[in-house]
C-alpha positions as CSV (number, residue, x, y, z in Angstrom):
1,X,75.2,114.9,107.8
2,X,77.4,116.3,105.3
3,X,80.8,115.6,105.2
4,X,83.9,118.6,105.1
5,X,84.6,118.9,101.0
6,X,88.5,118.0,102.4
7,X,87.1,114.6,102.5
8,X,85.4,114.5,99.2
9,X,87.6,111.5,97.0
10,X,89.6,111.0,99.2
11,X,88.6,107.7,100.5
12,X,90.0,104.2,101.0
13,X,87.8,102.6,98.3
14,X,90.1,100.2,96.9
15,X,91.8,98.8,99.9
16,X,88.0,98.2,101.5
17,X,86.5,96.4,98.4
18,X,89.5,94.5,97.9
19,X,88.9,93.6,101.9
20,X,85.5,93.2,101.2
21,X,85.7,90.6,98.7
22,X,88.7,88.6,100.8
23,X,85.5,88.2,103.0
24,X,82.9,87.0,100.7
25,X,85.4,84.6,99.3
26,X,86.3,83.3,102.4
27,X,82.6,83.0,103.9
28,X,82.5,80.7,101.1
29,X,84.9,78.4,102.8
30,X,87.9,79.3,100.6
31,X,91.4,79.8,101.6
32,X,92.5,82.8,101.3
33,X,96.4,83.8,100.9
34,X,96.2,87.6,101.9
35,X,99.3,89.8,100.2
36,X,97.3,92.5,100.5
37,X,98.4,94.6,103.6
38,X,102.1,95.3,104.8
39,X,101.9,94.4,108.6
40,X,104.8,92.2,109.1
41,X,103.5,88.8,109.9
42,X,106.5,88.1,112.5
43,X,106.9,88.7,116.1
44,X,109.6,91.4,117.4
45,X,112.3,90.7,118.7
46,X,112.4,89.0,122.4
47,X,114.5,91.8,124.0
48,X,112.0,94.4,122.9
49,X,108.8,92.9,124.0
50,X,110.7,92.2,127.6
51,X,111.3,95.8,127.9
52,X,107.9,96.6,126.4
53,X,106.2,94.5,129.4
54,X,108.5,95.7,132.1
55,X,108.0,99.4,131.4
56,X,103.7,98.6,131.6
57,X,104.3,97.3,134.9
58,X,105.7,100.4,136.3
59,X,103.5,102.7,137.2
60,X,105.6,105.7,136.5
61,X,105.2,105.5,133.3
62,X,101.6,105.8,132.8
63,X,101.6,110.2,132.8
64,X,102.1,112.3,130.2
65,X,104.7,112.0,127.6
66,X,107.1,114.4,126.1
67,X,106.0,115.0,122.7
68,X,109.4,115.8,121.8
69,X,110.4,112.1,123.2
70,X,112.2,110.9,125.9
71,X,115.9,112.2,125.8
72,X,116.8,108.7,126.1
73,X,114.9,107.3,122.8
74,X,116.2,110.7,120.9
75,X,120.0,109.4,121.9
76,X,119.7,106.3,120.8
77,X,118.1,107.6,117.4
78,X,121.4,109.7,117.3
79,X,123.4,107.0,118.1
80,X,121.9,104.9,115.8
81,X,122.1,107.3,112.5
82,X,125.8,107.7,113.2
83,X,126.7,104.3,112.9
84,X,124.6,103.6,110.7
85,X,124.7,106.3,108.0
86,X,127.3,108.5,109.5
87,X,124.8,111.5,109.9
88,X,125.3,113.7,112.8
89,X,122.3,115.0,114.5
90,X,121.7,116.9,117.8
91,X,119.1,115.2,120.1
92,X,117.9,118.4,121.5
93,X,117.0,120.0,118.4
94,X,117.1,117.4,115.2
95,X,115.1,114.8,116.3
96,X,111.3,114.4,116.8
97,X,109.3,111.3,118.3
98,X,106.3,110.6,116.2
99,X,103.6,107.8,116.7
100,X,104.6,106.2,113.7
101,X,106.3,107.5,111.0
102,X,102.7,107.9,109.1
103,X,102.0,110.4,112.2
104,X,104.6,113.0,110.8
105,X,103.7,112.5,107.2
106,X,100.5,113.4,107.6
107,X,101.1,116.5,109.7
108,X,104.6,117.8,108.4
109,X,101.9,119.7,105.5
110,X,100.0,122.0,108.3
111,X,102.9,123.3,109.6
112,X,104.3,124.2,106.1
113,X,101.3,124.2,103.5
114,X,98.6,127.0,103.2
115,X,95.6,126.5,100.9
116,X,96.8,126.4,97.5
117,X,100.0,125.8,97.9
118,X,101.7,122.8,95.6
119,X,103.3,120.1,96.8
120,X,105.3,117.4,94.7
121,X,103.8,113.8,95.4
122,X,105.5,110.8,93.5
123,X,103.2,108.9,91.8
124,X,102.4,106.1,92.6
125,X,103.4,107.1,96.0
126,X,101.9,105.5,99.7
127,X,98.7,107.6,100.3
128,X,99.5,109.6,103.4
129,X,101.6,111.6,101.0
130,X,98.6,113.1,99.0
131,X,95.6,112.5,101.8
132,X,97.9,114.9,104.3
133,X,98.0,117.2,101.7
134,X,94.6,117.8,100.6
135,X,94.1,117.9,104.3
136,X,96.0,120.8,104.8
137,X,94.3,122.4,101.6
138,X,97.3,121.9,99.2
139,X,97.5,121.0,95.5
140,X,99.7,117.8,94.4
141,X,101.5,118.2,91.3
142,X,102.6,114.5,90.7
143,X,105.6,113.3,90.1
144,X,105.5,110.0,87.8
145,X,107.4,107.0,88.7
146,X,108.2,104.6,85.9
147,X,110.3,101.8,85.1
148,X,112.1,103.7,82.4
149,X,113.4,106.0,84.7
150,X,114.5,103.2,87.4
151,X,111.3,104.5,89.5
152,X,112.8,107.9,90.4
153,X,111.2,111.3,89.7
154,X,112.7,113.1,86.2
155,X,113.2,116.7,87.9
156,X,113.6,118.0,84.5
157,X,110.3,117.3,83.7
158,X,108.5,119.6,86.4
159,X,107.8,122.9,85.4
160,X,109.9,125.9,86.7
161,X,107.2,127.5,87.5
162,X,105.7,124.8,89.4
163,X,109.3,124.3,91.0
164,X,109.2,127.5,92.3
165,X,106.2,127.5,93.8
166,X,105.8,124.5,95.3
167,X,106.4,124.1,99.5
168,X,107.3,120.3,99.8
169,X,108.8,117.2,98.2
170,X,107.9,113.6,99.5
171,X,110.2,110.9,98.5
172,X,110.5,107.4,99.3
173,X,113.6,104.8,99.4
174,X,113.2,102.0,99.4
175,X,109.9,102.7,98.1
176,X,106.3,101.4,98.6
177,X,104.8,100.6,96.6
178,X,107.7,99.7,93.9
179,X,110.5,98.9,95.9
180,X,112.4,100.8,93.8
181,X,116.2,102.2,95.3
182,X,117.8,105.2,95.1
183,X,121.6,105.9,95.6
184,X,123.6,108.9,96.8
185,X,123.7,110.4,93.2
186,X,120.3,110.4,93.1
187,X,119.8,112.1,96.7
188,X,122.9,115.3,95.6
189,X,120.7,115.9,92.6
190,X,117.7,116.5,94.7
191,X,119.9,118.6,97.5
192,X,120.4,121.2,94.4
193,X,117.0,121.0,93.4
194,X,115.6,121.6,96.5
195,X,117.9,124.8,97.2
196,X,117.4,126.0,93.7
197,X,113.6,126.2,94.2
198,X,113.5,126.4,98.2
199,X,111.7,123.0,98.8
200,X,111.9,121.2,101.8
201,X,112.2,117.9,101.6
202,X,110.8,114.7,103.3
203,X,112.0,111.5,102.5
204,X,110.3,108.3,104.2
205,X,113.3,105.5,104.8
206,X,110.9,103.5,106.6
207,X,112.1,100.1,105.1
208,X,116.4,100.7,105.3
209,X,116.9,97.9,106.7
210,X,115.2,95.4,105.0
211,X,118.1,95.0,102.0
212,X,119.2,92.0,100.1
213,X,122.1,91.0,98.7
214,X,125.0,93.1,100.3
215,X,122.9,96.1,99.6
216,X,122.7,99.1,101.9
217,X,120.2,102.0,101.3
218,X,121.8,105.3,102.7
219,X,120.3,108.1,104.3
220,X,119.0,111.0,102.0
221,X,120.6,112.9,104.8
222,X,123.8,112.0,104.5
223,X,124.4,114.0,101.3
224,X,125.9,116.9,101.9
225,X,123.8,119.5,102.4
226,X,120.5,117.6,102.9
227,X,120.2,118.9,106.4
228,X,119.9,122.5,105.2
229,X,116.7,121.7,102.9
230,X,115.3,118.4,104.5
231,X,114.3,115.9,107.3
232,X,113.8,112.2,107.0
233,X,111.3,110.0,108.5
234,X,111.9,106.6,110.1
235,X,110.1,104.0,111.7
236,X,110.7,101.0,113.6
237,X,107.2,99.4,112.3
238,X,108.8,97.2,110.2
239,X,112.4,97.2,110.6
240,X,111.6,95.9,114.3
241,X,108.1,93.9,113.3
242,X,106.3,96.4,115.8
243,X,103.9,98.0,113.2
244,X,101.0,98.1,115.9
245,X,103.4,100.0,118.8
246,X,103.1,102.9,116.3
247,X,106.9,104.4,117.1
248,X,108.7,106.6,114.7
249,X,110.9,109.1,114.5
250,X,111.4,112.8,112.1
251,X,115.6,113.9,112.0
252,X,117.1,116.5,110.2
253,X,116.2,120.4,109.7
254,X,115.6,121.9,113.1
255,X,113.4,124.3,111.7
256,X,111.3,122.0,110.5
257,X,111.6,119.5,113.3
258,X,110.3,122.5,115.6
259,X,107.8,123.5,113.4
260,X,105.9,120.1,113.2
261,X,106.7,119.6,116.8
262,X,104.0,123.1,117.8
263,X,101.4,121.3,115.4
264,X,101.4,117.7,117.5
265,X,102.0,119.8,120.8
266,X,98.3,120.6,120.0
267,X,97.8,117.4,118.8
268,X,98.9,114.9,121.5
269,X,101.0,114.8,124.2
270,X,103.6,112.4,122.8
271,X,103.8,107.9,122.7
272,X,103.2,106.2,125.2
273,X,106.1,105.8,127.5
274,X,106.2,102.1,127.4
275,X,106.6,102.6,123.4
276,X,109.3,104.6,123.6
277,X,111.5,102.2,125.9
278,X,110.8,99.0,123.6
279,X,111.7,101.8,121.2
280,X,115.4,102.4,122.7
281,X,115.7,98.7,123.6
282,X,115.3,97.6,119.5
283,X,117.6,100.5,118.6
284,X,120.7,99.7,121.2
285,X,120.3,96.0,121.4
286,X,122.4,93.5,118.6
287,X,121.1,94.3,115.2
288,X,121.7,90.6,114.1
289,X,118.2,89.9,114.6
290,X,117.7,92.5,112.1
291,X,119.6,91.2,110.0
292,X,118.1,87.6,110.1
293,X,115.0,89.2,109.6
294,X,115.9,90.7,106.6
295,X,117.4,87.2,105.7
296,X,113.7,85.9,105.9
297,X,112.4,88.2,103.5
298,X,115.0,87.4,101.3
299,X,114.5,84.5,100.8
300,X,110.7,84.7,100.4
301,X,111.5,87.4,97.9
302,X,113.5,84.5,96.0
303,X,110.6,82.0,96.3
304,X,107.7,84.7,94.7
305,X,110.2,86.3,92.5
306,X,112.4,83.0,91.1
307,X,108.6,80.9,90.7
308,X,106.8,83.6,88.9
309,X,109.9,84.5,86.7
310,X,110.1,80.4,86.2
311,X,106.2,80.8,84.4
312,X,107.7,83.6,82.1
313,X,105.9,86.6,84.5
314,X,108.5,89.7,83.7
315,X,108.7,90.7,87.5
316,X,112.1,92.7,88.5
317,X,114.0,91.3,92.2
318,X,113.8,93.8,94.5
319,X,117.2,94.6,96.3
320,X,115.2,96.1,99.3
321,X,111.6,96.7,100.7
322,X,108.6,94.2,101.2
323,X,107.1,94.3,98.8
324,X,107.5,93.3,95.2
325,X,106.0,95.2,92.4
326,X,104.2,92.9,89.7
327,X,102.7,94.1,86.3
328,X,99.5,93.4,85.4
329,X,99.4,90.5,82.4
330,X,97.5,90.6,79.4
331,X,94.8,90.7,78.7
332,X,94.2,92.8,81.2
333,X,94.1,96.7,81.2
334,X,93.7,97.5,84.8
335,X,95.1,96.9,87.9
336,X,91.2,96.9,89.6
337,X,90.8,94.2,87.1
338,X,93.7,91.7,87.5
339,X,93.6,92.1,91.2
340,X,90.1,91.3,91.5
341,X,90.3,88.4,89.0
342,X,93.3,87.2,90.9
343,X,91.4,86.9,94.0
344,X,88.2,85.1,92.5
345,X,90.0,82.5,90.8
346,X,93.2,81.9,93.0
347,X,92.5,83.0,95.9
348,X,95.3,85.5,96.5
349,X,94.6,89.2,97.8
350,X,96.9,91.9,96.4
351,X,96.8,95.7,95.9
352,X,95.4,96.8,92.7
353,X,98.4,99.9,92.3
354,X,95.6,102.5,91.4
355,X,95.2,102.7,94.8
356,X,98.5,104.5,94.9
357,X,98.1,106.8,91.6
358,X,97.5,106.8,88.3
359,X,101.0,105.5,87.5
360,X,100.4,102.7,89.2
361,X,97.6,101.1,87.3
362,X,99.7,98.9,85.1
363,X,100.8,97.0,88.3
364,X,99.6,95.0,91.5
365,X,101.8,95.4,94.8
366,X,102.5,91.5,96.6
367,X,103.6,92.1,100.2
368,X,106.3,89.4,101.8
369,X,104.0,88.7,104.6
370,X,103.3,85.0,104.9
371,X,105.8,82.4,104.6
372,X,108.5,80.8,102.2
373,X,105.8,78.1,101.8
374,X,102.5,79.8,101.4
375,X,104.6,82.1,99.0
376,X,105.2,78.9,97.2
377,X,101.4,78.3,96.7
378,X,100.3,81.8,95.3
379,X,103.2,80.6,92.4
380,X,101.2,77.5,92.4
381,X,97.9,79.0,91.8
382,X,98.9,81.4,89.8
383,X,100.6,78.8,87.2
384,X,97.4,76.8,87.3
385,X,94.9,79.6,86.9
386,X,97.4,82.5,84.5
């Protein structure tokens, strides 16, 4: 059987032989601290999974869903980005269920990209952004990411005529894999961009509320203008610790909104009722569980960050995400490398960065996903093995 030539490279190589090896290691008897994958290792909250179990036991719920959403969940998303970032939006025709913000990521590019067409990718970037392109027979031109630069793309550097051309931007703040921020500034300068060279713009927020230290991520939609050129995509996988309900949610540009919501009207026929009223109970109910959650992660961010930082590793503290971004030491050259030697003589699975571009092959992404205390031991084994 041969495979479509869409599929060609485009492959999850690195995350499976990393996975792979996890598994030879521990058939060996070893214990294995796994960084590798950013599923939050925490329950969510109580109220949600009591609203998640009594909407299963009703029966009404089991038909067909909306695939715009329930009018109820696209309130509460209203609702929520009011108070929360003081963006308007219309629940009738700004606001789009998704199953998972990955869902709209991947298919925002059919409704918008014909073959050929460019798209600009940051690089590293999470792989949804290039895989739903190439899907949708587009070309990536990438836009680096480096240190130098605080992690945000240099828009001078992209050729005009590739500016002009090109259908799409993807952006990410807080990002994955970097956990680099961006701040209103940043966001007006890419409003004028974007009208300048008619791009629309998606920007993935999926990890706003996990901030540390009295700092708040905004919306890229609460610049000015943003709505005219732009929709945002949010999910409550992680903000909520329901990565597995697969809930999220596209606001912003009607236009766009409408156009995505014909290609998943052929697609599926919306989330699962059930979903969608855990989904409005996490959004209404106190955010102080939030909060605490984002507390936790703090201070496991202090233990991996403070500890490696303590052996003389030169490792930045993230002020949100989680996920912290660690280059790769000499001797080594390559991520591949270092992640693969980490694993076989510490027993501690990370990300090789490769596996999110080119520009990532100086570093290794660490998620947050285990304890204060197990965090404590991967310092451990790292000082007695680095």
């Amino acid at each position: 059987m041969e495979i479509a030539n869409r599929l060609r490279g485009q492959d999850s190589a690195i995350f499976s032989e990393m996975d792979r090896l996890r598994v030879v290691e521990e058939d060996k008897g070893r214990d294995i601290i796994n960084l590798s994958i950013g599923s939050p290792d925490l329950p969510p909250p109580p109220h949600v999974v009591e609203a998640l179990s009594s909407a299963v036991n009703d029966y009404n719920n089991y038909g067909y869903a909306l695939t715009q959403g329930m009018k109820e969940l696209r309130q509460a998303v209203a609702d929520m980005y009011l108070k929360r970032f003081n963006v308007k939006l219309d629940p009738a025709t700004e606001i789009l269920s998704l199953m998972g913000s990955q869902d709209g990521l991947a298919h925002i590019y059919l409704a918008f990209i014909n073959p050929g067409d460019w798209g600009l990718i940051p690089d590293p970037g999470y792989p949804i952004y290039s895989f739903g392109l190439f899907l949708a027979g587009g070309r990536k031109y990438p836009m680096p990411l480096v240190k130098d630069n605080d992690f945000l793309p240099d828009l001078s550097a992209i050729p005009e005529e590739i500016a002009d051309k090109a259908k799409i931007m993807v952006l990410n703040y807080p990002n994955n894999p970097n956990a680099a921020v961006a701040d209103k500034a940043f966001f007006e300068e890419i409003v004028k961009f974007a009208r300048k060279h008619h791009i629309i713009v998606c920007h993935d927020v999926a990890y706003s509320e996990l901030a540390y230290d009295g700092f708040s991520p905004d919306s890229f939609l609460s610049v000015p203008g943003a709505k005219e050129v732009g929709v945002e995509f949010y999910s409550v996988s992680k903000t909520y610790n329901m990565a597995g309900c697969r809930l999220g949610f596209v606001v912003g540009n009607s236009k766009v909104i409408n156009a995505l919501e014909k290609i998943k009207s052929n697609i599926d026929y919306g989330v699962f009722k059930p979903i969608q009223q855990a989904g409005i109970a996490a959004l209404t109910g106190s955010q102080e569980w939030v909060r605490d959650l984002a507390s936790t992660y703090a201070k496991r961010r202090d233990v991996l960050v403070d500890g490696l930082v303590e052996l003389g590793w030169q490792v930045d503290k993230p002020k949100a995400s989680m996920f912290v971004w660690l280059p790769v030491p000499k001797p080594f050259q390559h991520s591949i490398e270092f992640a693969m030697d980490l694993l076989k003589r510490a027993g501690v699975v990370v990300v090789p960065g490769i596996a999110f571009g080119d520009m990532g092959d100086k570093y290794v992404r660490l998620a947050l996903v285990c304890s204060k205390e197990r965090l404590q031991e991967v310092v451990d084994r790292i000082s007695a093995h680095y």
